[in-house]
ROMAR-895031 format. One record per residue (C-alpha): residue in three letters; residue number from 1; x, y, z negated. Coordinates in steps of 0.05 Angstrom, whole numbers, plus 5000, padded with zeros to 4 digits. Layout:
% residues N
<residuo: ALA num: NUM c1: X c2: Y c3: Z>
...
END
This chain:
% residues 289
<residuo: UNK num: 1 c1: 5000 c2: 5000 c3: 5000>
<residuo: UNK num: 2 c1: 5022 c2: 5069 c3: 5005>
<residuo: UNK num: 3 c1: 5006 c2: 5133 c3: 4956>
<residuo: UNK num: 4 c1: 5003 c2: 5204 c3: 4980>
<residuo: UNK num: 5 c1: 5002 c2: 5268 c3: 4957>
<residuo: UNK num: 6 c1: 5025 c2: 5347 c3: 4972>
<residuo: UNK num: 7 c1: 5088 c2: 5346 c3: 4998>
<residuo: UNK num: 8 c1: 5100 c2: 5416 c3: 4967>
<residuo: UNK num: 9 c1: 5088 c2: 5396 c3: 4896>
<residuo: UNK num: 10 c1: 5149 c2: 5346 c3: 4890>
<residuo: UNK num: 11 c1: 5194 c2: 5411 c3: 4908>
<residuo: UNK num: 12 c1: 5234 c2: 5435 c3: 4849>
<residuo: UNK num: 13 c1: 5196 c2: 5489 c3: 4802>
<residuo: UNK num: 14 c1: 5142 c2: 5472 c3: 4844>
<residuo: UNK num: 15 c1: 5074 c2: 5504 c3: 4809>
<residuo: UNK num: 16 c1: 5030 c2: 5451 c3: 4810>
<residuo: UNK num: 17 c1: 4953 c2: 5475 c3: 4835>
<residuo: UNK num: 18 c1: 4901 c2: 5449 c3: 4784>
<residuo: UNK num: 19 c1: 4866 c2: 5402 c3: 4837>
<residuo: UNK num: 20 c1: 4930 c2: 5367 c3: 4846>
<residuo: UNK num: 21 c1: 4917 c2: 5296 c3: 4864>
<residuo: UNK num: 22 c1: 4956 c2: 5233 c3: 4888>
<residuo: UNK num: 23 c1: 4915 c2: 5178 c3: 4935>
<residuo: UNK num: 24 c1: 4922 c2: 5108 c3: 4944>
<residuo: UNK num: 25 c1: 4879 c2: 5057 c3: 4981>
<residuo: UNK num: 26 c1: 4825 c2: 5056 c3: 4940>
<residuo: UNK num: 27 c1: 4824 c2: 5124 c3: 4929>
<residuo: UNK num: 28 c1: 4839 c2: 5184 c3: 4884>
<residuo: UNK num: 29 c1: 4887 c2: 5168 c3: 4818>
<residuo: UNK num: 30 c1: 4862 c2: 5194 c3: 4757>
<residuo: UNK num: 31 c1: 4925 c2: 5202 c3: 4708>
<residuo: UNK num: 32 c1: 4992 c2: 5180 c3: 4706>
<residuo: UNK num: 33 c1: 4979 c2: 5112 c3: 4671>
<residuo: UNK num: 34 c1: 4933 c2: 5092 c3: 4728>
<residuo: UNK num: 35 c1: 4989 c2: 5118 c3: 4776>
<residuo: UNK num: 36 c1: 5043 c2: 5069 c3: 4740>
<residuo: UNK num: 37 c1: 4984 c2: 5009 c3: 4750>
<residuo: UNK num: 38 c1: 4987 c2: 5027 c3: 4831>
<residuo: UNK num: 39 c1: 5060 c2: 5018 c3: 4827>
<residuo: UNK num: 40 c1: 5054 c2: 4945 c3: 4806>
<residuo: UNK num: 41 c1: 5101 c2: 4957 c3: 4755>
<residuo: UNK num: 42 c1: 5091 c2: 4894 c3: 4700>
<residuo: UNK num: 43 c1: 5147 c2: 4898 c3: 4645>
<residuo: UNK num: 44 c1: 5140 c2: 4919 c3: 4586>
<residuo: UNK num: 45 c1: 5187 c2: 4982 c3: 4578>
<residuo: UNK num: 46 c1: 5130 c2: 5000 c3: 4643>
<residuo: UNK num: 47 c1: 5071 c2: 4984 c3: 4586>
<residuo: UNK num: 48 c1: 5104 c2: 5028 c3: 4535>
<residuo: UNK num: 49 c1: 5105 c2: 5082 c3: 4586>
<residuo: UNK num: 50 c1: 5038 c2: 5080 c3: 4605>
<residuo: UNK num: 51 c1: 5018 c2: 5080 c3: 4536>
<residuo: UNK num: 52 c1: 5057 c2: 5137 c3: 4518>
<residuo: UNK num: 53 c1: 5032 c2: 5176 c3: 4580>
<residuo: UNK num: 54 c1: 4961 c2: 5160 c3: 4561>
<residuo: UNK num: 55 c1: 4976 c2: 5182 c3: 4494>
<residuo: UNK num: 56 c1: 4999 c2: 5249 c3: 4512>
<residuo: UNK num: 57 c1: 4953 c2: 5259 c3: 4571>
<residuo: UNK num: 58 c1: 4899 c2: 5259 c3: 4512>
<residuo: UNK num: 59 c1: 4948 c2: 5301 c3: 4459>
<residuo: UNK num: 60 c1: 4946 c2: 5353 c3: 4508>
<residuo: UNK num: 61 c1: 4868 c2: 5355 c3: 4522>
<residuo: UNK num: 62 c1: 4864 c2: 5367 c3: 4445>
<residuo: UNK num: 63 c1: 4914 c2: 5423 c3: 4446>
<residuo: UNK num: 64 c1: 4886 c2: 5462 c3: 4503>
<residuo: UNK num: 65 c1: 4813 c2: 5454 c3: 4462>
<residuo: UNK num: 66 c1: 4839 c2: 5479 c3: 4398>
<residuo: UNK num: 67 c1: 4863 c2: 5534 c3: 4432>
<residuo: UNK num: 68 c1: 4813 c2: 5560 c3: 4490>
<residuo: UNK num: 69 c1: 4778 c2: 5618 c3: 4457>
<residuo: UNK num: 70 c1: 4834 c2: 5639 c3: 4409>
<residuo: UNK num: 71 c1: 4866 c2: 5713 c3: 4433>
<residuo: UNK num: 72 c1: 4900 c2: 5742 c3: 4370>
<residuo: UNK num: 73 c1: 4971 c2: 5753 c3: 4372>
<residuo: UNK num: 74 c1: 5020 c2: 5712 c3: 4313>
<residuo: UNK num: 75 c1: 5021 c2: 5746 c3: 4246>
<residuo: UNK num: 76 c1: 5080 c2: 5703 c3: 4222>
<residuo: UNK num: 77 c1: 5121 c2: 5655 c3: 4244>
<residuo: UNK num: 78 c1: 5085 c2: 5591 c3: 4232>
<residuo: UNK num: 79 c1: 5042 c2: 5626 c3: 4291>
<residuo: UNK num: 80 c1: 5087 c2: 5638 c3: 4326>
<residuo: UNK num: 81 c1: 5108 c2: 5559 c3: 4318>
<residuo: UNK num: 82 c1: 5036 c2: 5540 c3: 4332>
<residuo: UNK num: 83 c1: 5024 c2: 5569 c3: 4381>
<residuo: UNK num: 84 c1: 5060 c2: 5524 c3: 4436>
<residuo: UNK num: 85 c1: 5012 c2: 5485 c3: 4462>
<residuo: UNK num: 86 c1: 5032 c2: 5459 c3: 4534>
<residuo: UNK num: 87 c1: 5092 c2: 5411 c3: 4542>
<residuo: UNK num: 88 c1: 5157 c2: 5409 c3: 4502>
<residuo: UNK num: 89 c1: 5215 c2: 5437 c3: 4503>
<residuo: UNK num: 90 c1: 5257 c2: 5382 c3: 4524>
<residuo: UNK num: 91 c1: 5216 c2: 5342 c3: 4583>
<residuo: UNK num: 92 c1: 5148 c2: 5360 c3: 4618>
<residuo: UNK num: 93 c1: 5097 c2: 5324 c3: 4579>
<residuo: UNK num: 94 c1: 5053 c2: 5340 c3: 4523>
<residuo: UNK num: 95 c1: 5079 c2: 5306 c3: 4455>
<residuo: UNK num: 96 c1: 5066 c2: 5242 c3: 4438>
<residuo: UNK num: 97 c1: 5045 c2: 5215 c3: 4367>
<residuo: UNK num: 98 c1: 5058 c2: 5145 c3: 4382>
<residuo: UNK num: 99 c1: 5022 c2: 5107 c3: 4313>
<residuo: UNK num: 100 c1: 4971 c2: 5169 c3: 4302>
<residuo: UNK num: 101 c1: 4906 c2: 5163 c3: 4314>
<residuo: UNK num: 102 c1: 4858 c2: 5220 c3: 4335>
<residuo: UNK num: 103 c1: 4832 c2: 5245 c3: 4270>
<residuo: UNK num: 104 c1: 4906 c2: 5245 c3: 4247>
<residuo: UNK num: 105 c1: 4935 c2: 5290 c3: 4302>
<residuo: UNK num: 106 c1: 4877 c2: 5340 c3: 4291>
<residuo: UNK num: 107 c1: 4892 c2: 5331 c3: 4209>
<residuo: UNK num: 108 c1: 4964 c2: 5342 c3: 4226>
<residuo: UNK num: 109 c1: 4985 c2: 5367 c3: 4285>
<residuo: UNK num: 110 c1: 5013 c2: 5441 c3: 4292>
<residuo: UNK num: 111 c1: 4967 c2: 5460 c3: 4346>
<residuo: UNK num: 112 c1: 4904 c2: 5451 c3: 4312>
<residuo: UNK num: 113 c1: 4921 c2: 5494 c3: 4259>
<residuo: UNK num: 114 c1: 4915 c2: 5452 c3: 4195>
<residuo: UNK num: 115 c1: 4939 c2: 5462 c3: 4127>
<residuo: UNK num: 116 c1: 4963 c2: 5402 c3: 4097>
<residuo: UNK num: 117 c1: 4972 c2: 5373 c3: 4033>
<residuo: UNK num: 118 c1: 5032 c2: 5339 c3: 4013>
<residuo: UNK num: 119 c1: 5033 c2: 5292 c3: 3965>
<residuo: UNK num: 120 c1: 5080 c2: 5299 c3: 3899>
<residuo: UNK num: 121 c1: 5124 c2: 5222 c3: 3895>
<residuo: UNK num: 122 c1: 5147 c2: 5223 c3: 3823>
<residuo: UNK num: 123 c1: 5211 c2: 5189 c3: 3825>
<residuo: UNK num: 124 c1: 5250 c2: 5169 c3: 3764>
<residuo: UNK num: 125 c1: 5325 c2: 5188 c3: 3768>
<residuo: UNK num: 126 c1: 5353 c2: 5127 c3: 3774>
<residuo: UNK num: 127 c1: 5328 c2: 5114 c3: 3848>
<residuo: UNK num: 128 c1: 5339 c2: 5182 c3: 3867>
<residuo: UNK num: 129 c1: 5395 c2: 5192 c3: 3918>
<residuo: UNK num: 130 c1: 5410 c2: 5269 c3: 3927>
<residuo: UNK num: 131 c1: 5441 c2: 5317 c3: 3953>
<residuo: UNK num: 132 c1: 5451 c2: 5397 c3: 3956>
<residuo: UNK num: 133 c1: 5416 c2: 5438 c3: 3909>
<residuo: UNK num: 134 c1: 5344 c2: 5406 c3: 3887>
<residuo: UNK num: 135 c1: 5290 c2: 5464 c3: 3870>
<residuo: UNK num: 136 c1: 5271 c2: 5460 c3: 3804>
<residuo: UNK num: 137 c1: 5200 c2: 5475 c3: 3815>
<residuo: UNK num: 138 c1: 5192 c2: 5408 c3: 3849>
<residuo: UNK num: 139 c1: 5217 c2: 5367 c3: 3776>
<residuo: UNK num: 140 c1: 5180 c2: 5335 c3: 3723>
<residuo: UNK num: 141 c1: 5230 c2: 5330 c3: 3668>
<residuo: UNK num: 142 c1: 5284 c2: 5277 c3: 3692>
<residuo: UNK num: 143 c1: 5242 c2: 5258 c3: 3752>
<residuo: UNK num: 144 c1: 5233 c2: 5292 c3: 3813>
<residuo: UNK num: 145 c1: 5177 c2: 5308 c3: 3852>
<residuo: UNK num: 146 c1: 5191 c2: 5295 c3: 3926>
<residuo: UNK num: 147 c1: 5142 c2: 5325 c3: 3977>
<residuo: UNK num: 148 c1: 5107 c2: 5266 c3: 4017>
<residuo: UNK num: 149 c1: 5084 c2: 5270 c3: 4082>
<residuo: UNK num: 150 c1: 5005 c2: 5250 c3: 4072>
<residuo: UNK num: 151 c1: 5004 c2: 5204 c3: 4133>
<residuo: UNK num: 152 c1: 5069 c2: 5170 c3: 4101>
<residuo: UNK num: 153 c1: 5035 c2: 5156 c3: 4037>
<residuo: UNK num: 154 c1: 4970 c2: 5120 c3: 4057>
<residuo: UNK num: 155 c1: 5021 c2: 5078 c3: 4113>
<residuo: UNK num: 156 c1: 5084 c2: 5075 c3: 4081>
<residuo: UNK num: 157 c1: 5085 c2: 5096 c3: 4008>
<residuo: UNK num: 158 c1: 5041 c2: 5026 c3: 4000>
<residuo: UNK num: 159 c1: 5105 c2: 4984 c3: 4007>
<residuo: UNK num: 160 c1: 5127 c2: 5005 c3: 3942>
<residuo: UNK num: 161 c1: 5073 c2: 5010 c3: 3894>
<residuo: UNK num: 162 c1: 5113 c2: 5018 c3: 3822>
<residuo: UNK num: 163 c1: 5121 c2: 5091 c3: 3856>
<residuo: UNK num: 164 c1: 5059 c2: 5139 c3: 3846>
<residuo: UNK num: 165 c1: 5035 c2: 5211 c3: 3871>
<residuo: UNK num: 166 c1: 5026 c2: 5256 c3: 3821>
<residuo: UNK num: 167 c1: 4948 c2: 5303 c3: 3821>
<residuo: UNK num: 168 c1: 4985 c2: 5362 c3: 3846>
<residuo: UNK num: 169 c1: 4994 c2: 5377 c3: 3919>
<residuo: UNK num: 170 c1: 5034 c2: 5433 c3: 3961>
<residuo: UNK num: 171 c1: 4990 c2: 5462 c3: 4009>
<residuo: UNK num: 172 c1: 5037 c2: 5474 c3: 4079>
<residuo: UNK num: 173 c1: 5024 c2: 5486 c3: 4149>
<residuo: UNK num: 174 c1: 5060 c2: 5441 c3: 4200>
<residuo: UNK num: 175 c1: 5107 c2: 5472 c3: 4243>
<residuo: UNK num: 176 c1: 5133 c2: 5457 c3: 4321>
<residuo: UNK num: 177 c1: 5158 c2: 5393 c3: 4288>
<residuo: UNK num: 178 c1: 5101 c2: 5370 c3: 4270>
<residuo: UNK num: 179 c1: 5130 c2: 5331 c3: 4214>
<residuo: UNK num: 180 c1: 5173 c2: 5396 c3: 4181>
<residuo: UNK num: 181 c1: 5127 c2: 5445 c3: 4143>
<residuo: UNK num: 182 c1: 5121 c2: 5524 c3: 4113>
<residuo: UNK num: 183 c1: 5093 c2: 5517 c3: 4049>
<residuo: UNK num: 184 c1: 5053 c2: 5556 c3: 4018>
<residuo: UNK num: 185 c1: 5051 c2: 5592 c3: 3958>
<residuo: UNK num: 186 c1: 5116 c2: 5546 c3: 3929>
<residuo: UNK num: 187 c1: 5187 c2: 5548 c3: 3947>
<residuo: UNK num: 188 c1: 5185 c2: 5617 c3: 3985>
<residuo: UNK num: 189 c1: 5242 c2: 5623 c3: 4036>
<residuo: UNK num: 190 c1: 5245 c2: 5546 c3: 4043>
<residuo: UNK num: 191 c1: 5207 c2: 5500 c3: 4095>
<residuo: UNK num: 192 c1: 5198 c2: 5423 c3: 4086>
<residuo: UNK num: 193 c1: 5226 c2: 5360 c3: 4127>
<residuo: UNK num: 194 c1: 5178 c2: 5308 c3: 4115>
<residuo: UNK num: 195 c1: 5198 c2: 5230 c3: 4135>
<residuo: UNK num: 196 c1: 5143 c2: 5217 c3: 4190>
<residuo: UNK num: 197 c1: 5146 c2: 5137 c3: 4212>
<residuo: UNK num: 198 c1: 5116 c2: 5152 c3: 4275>
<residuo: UNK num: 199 c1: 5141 c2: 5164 c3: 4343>
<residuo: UNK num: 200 c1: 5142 c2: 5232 c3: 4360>
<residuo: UNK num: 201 c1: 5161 c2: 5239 c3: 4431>
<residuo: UNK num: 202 c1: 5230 c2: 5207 c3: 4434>
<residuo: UNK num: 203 c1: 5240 c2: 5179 c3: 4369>
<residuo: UNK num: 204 c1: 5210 c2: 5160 c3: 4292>
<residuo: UNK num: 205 c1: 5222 c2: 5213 c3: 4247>
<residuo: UNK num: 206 c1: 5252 c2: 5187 c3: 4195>
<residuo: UNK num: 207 c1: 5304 c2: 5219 c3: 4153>
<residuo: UNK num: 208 c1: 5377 c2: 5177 c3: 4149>
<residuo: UNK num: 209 c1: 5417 c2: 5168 c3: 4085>
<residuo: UNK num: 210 c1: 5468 c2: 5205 c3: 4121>
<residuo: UNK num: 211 c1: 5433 c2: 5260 c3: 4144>
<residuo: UNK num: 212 c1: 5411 c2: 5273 c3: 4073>
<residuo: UNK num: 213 c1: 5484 c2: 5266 c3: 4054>
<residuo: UNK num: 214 c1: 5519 c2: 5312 c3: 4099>
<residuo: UNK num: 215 c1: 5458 c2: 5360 c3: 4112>
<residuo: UNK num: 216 c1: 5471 c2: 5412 c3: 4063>
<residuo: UNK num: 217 c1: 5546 c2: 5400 c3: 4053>
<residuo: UNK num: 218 c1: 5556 c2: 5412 c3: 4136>
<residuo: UNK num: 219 c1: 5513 c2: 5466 c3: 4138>
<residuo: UNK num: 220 c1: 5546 c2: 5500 c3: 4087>
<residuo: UNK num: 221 c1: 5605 c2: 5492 c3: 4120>
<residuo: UNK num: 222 c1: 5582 c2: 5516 c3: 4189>
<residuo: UNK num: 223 c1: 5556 c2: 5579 c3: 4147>
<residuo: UNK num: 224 c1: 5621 c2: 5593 c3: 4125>
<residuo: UNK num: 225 c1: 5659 c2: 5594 c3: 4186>
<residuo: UNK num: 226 c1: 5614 c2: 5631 c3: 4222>
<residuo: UNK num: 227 c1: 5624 c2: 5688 c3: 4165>
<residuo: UNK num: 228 c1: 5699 c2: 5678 c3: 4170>
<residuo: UNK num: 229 c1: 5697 c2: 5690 c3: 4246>
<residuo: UNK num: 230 c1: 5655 c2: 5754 c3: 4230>
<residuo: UNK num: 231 c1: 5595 c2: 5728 c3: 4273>
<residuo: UNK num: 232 c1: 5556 c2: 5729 c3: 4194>
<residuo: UNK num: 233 c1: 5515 c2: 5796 c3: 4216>
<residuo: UNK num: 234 c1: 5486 c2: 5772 c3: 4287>
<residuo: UNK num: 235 c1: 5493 c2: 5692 c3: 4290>
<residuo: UNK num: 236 c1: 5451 c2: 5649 c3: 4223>
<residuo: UNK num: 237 c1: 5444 c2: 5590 c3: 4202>
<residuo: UNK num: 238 c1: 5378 c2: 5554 c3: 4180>
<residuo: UNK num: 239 c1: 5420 c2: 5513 c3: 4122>
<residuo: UNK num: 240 c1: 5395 c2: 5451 c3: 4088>
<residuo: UNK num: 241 c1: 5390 c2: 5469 c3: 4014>
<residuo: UNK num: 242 c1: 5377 c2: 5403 c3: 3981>
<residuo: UNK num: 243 c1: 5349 c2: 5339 c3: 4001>
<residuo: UNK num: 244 c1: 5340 c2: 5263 c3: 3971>
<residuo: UNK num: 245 c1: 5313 c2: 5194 c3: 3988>
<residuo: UNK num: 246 c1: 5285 c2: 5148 c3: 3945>
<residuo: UNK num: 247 c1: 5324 c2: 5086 c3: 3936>
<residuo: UNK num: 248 c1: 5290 c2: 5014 c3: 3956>
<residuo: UNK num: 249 c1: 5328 c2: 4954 c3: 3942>
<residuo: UNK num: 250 c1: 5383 c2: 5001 c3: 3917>
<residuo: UNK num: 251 c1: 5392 c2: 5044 c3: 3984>
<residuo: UNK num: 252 c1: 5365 c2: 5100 c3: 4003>
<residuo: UNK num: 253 c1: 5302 c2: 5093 c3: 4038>
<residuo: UNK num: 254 c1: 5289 c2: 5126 c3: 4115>
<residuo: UNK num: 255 c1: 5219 c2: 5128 c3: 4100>
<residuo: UNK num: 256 c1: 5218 c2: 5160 c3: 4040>
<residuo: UNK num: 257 c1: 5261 c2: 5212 c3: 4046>
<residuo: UNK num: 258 c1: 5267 c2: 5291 c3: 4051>
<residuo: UNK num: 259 c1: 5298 c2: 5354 c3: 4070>
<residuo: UNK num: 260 c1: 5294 c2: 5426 c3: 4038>
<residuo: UNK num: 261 c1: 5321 c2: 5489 c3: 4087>
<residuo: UNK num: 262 c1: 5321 c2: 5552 c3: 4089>
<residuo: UNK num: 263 c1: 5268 c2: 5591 c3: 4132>
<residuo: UNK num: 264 c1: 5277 c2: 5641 c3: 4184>
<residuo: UNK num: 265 c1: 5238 c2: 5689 c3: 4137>
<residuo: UNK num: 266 c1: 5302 c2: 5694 c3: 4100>
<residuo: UNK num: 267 c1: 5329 c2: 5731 c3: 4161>
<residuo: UNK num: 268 c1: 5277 c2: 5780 c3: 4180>
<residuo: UNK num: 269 c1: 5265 c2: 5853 c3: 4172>
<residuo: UNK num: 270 c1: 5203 c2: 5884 c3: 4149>
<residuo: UNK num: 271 c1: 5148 c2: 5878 c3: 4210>
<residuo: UNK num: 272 c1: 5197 c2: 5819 c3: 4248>
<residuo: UNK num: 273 c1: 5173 c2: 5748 c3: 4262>
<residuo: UNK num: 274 c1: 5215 c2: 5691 c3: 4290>
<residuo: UNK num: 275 c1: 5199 c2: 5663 c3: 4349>
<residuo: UNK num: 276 c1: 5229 c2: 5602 c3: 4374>
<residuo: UNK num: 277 c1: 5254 c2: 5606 c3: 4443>
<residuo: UNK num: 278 c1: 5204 c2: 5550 c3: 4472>
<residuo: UNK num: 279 c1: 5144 c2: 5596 c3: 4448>
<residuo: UNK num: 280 c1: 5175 c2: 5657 c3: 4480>
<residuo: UNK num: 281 c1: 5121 c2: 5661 c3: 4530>
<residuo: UNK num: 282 c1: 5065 c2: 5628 c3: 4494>
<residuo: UNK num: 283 c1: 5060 c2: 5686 c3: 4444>
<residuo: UNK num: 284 c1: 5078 c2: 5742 c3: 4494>
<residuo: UNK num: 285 c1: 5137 c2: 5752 c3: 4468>
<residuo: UNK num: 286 c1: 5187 c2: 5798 c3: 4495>
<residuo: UNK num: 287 c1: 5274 c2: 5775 c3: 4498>
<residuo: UNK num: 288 c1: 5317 c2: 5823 c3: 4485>
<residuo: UNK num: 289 c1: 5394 c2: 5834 c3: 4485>
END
């Protein structure tokens, strides 16, 4: 068989019309899952693709309905953050939440504007593996409190039940991330890197025992030399302030994990908001040199 389409649309930067279609014998193809069926593809690395397409084919339907209607400009940067809705910045389609359902991307998912509660894990000190400097509102006398992802703890926090979630929760919204959070009303100045076991896009996002290791120590040291080489005024770093897993087996667990760093509100002038560079144009934004 044979599959057609505009010639025009496979040039580079091509803008794409929105009544782009490809044909094949039997007629018009519907979405890039069905396309990958006329291909006669049968593997499964060609499976996980079409899954993953259908899943963001649908991610992105949600987005663009969360946002049709909305006109006001970001008042902060979480906005700002939210406000990407098309794509991502590293390939052309939407983002995938491989492992979420519906009702947990539109609970979760940046675009859709939630606020989420994260869960409190009281963990005794003896299975907690740490790093950096720890925020001492988030401690309950030699335990600490470590901010839990809610997805994590009704899929993953079950695994381990001699660990238990405290009544208090801190209210944040998502960010770009998806998984890494502004909270609010705690912790000003600091945002939150959840462990997510799901497949965002190109990978789970855990947290590794060596990222939490060498995240605030290395970031520290990146500060530094960037002050010695006098680039401190114009050029800063986002640094990991503290961070800590909980141990499982007696090593530090991927899954229940978590970074503190700093947020770009630590950076900003009076009437400034951050905008990150893949959200330039979604918020109007103007570069400047």
């Amino acid at each position: 068989g044979s599959l057609s389409a505009a010639e025009s649309c496979a040039r580079r930067f091509a803008e794409v019309p929105e009544d782009f279609t490809v044909s094949g014998p039997e007629g018009r193809i519907s979405g890039p899952a069905q396309l990958l069926a006329r291909l006669c593809l049968r593997t499964p690395a060609a499976d996980r693709l079409a899954a993953e397409l259908d899943n963001s084919v649908v991610n992105l339907a949600l987005a663009r309905a969360a946002e049709a209607g909305r006109t006001a400009p970001p008042a902060d940067s979480t906005d700002a953050e939210q406000a990407v809705v098309d794509g991502h910045p590293q390939h052309p389609c939407c983002r995938t939440r491989t492992g979420m359902s519906i009702a947990d991307v539109l609970a979760y998912a940046p675009e859709h504007h939630p606020v989420v509660q994260l869960a409190l894990l009281r963990v005794p000190a003896d299975r907690w593996r740490g790093a950096g400097s720890w925020p001492r509102r988030l401690r309950d006398g030699d335990s600490v409190l470590m901010p839990l992802h809610p997805w994590q703890r009704d899929h993953v926090l079950a695994h381990d039940p001699d660990l238990v979630v405290v009544e208090e929760t801190v209210p944040a919204r998502p960010l770009l991330s998806l998984r890494t959070l502004a909270p609010l009303g705690v912790l000003p100045g600091c945002h939150i890197k959840t462990a997510l076991d799901v497949q965002v896009t190109n990978y789970r996002r855990t947290i590794s025992p060596a990222e939490v290791a060498d995240g605030p120590p290395l970031s520290d040291l990146v500060s530094a030399v960037i002050d010695k080489a006098g680039y401190g005024g114009s050029l800063r770093v986002l640094r990991e302030l503290g961070g800590g897993a909980v141990c499982v087996d007696g090593q530090p667990s991927a899954g229940l994990a978590v970074m503190v760093r700093e947020s770009s509100e630590c950076h900003l002038g009076a009437g400034e908001i951050a905008v990150p560079l893949t959200a330039v144009h979604a918020t109007g934004a103007v570069m400047v040199q």
